[in-house]
Phi, psi and omega in degrees: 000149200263142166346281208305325185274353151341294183263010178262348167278321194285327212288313182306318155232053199257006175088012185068046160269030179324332207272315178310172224193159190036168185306293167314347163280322167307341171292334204261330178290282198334290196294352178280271185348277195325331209269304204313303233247325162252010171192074177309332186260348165289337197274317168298336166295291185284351169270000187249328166311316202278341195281308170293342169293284183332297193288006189212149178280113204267074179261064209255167203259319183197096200214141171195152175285132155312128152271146190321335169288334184274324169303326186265339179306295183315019213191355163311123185309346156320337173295358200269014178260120170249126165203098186262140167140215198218148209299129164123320180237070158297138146277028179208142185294159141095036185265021179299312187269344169289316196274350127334274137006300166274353173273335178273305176294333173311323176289312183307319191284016177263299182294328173274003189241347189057051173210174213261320188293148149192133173225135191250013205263311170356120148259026171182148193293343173283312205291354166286318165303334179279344152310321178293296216295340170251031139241351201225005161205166183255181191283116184103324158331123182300123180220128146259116213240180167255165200268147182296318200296356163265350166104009153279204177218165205307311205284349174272039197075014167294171186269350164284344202261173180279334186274006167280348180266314193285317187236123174290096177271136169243108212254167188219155226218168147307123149278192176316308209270359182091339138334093188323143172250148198251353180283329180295303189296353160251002177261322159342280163310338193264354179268297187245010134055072179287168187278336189222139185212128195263147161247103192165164177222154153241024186196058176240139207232354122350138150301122149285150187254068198260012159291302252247305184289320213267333192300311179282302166313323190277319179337313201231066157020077151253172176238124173280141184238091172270145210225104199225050187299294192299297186265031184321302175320297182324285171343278193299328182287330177105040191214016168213140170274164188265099207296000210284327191250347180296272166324115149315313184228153169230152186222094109213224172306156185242017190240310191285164062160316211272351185065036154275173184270207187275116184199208172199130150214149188248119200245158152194167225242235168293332219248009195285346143239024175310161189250148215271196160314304177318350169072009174201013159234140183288138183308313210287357164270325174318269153033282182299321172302314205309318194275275210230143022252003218251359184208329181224144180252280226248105160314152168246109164348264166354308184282354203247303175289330188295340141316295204292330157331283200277024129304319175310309190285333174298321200291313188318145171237053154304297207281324166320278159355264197326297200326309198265359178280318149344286192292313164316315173320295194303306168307333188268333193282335187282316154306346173287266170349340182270337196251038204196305183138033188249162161253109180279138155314142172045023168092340205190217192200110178248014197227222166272332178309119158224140178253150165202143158308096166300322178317316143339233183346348193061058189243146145251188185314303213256000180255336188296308199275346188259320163300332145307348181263333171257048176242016204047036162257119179259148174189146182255168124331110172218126165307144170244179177307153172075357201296172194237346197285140173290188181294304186291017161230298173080178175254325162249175183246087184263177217237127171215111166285031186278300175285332158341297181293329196287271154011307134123077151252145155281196148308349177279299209314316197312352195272333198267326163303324173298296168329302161330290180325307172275327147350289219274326171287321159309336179232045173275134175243145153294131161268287145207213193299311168251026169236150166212176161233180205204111184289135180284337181284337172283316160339300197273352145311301071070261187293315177320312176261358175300314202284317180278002181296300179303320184276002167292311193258059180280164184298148179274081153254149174228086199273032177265345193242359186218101176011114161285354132307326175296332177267112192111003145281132191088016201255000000 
């Protein structure tokens, strides 16, 4: 079949998406038509994600929805540019429109975050953190992490990671109340005087204190590095304080909080021409060798411009609105669940995140997440302190209001999500750490209101004007 008729099929069924305008869009009608009509069953597929997505309660902590525009950016014919390097020095010809494109998310993610620094080329917030860390230490250099089992993350010294392999990782752990303790995490530092010291989480339901942190870095001349993937949204709305001027380097994902597409960015502050190990290069060229050429090669365009979308869309204040609507949420979800009998980690909530202790119920984590997923409730399995359970079984439960707030449910709805959370977990029975059973008749009860919950609160897709293939290109 030929371009033209192609794009004469994708036009016919595109919904009277007639308004759209220029050669990418005409690119993007072709590849719908083309994907329908010669790989039907693939085309069936991203169409049953969009479907499932819409129908099912997504709680997952880190997660948050693309708008379609940021998806279609991401599926952009920039992706067909190989050009490594940085804009202005390519190892390849025809970047002209790549290195615009890349000159523009660098300014958003500067201007939205209020920082002087900003490399948008990371492609996921761990290779960005494995990037800060071989720049600013060698093999063998002491790094201080929050313990994964505390609520760290693989890229903070675990020993599954390359940086717990690579590097004498040392962890700094919770108190009684589940609170970083900072009186342990400064006898650490003052003990094993690391090269890098991390502030970030991926399962702290906490204010980070990075005043606190940069105070203790500064003690035993470490350079602190926050790693604020879960609150970036928060960061940017202003509704967390912000590691940007604190922290040497700040790092993170452009997908859990920011509605961006799959990516990493490494931002920095005041300090962006503070001098490396080397005592005479400016971080922010360390910075720049790391990703490339020293960690990464070939950049993804696409992705990059589909950042800088959704830094636009972040900058708005829309995205302020959701940011705090988050938080109420995460707060109202957490005093429900607290009054229904669960036990919240640390009492509570200063972010989007609530943890509870499945063991209350006679649960572990994965038998908690699997009887909710087929009941259409997404929520993962996370170790909590002290649990004996291994990682692919856990002990908790986390909690995420990201999409939830996208959905535009409030503090009411958050009373009727508990409520769900709890059906199906009170009447979940244990087999063993990873089977239970479940009466199917309470399942199709369940996914029944699960479904009419969603369709009160649908996701802003707007699928009368935009293929429904397309949402979920580029994601």
């Amino acid at each position: 079949m030929t371009h033209q008729s192609l794009a004469g099929e994708a036009r016919s069924t595109s919904h009277g998406d007639s308004s759209w305008t220029g050669q990418q869009a005409e690119l993007l009608r072709i590849g719908i038509g083309s994907l329908h009509e010669t790989d039907p069953e693939l085309a069936a597929m991203l169409d049953a994600e969009v479907s499932q997505q819409n129908s099912t309660l997504a709680m997952i902590a880190s997660a948050s929805i693309a708008d379609p525009s940021v998806l279609a950016v991401g599926g952009a014919a920039l992706s067909n540019v190989t050009a490594e390097g940085y804009p202005g020095a390519r190892y390849h010809p025809g970047a002209q429109q790549f290195d615009r494109v890349e000159n523009l998310a660098v300014e958003r993610a500067k201007r939205l975050f209020g920082a002087r620094y900003a490399n948008v080329q990371a492609h996921s917030c761990s290779s960005a953190n494995l990037a800060v860390l071989s720049a600013l230490m060698r093999p063998g250099d002491t790094l201080l992490g929050l313990d994964l089992d505390s609520g760290g993350h693989l890229t903070h010294g675990s020993r599954a990671s390359v940086s717990g392999r690579h590097y004498n990782a040392v962890s700094y752990g919770l108190d009684e109340s589940g609170r970083i303790d900072f009186a342990r995490l400064e006898e650490l530092a003052l003990e094993h005087r690391p090269r890098v010291l991390i502030a970030g989480a991926s399962a702290y339901p906490r204010t980070v204190d990075f005043a606190r942190f940069r105070a203790i870095a500064d003690s035993v001349g470490a350079y602190l590095l926050a790693d604020i993937s879960h609150i970036a949204g928060l960061v940017a709305a202003g509704l967390h304080p912000s590691p940007i001027d604190v922290a040497h380097i700040t790092t993170t994902s452009t997908y859990k909080q920011l509605g961006g597409p799959r990516g990493g960015l490494i931002l920095s502050g005041v300090e962006y021409t503070t001098p490396g190990p080397d005592g005479r290069t400016p971080l922010s060229r360390l910075i720049q060798r790391a990703v490339f050429p020293q960690s990464q090669g070939t950049p993804s365009p696409a992705s990059i411009a589909a950042k800088a979308r959704a830094f636009a869309m972040a900058a708005e204040p829309a995205f302020r609105e959701t940011a705090r609507l988050i938080l109420l949420n995460a707060q109202a979800l957490a005093a429900e669940l607290s009054a229904l009998g669960y036990r919240v980690l640390t009492g509570g909530t200063d972010n989007h995140m609530v943890l509870i202790d499945t063991t209350g119920v006679g649960l572990t984590g994965v038998t908690a997440e699997r009887a909710l997923e087929e009941c259409g409730i997404l929520a993962n399995r996370n170790r909590i302190p002290g649990d004996t359970k291994p990682p692919l079984v856990t002990s908790g439960l986390r909690l995420g209001t990201n999409i939830l707030a996208q959905r535009a449910m409030g503090p009411v709805e958050m009373r009727e999500c508990a409520q769900l959370l709890h059906t199906v977990l009170s009447g979940t029975r244990l087999q063993s750490d990873t089977d239970y059973l479940i009466d199917p008749a309470l399942v199709a009860t369940v996914r029944e209101e699960v479904r009419w919950l969603c369709a009160r609160h649908p996701l802003s897709i707007d699928t009368a004007r935009v293929p429904v293939s397309l949402i979920g290109v580029g994601a």
